[in-house]
C-alpha positions in Angstrom: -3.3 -24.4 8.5 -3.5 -23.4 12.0 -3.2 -19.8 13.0 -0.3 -18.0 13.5 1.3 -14.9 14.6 2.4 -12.8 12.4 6.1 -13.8 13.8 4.8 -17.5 13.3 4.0 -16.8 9.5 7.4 -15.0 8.8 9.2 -17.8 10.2 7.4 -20.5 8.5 8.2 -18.6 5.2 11.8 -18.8 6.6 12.5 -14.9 6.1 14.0 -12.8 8.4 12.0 -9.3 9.6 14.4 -7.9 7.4 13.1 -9.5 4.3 10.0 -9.1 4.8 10.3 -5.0 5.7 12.4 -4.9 2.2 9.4 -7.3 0.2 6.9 -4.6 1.3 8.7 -1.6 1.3 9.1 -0.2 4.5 11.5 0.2 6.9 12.8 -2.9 9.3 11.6 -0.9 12.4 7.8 -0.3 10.8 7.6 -4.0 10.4 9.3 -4.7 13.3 6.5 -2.6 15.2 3.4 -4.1 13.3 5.0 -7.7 14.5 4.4 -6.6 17.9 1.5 -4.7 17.3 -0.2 -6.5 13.9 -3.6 -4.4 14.7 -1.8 -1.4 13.9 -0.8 -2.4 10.2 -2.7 -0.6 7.8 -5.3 -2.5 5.9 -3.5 -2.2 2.6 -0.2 -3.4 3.9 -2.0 -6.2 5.7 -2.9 -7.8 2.5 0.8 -7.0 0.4 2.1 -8.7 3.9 -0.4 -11.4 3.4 0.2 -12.2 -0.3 3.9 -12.1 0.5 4.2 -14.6 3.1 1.2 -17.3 1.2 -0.9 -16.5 3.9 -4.9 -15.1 5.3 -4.9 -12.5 7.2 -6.7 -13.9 9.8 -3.8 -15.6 10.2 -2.1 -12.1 11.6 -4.3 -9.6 12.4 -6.9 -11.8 13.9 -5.0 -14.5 15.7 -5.6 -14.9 19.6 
């Protein structure tokens, strides 16, 4: 698989930000943030976000 964003990852699981916020608890706003920003997601959110959407997390926190 080629890298993504974390955008890029959400939208290949075909979920909306909203789906995603609700599959990992927090608010729409925090995940909306941490899409922008995916360095600022805390390391244990990282992985729930990570096992959520089938994915590494190289493929959102350390994507160019």
């Amino acid at each position: 698989m080629d890298k993504l964003t974390l955008r890029g990852a959400r939208l290949a699981r075909e979920m909306t930000q909203e789906q995603l916020a609700h599959e990992c608890g927090v608010h729409v706003n925090t995940y909306i943030a941490w899409e922008k920003e995916p360095n600022k997601i805390p390391v244990g959110m990282a992985l729930r976000i990570c096992e959520v959407l089938n994915t590494s997390i190289d493929h959102i926190i350390f994507c160019p």
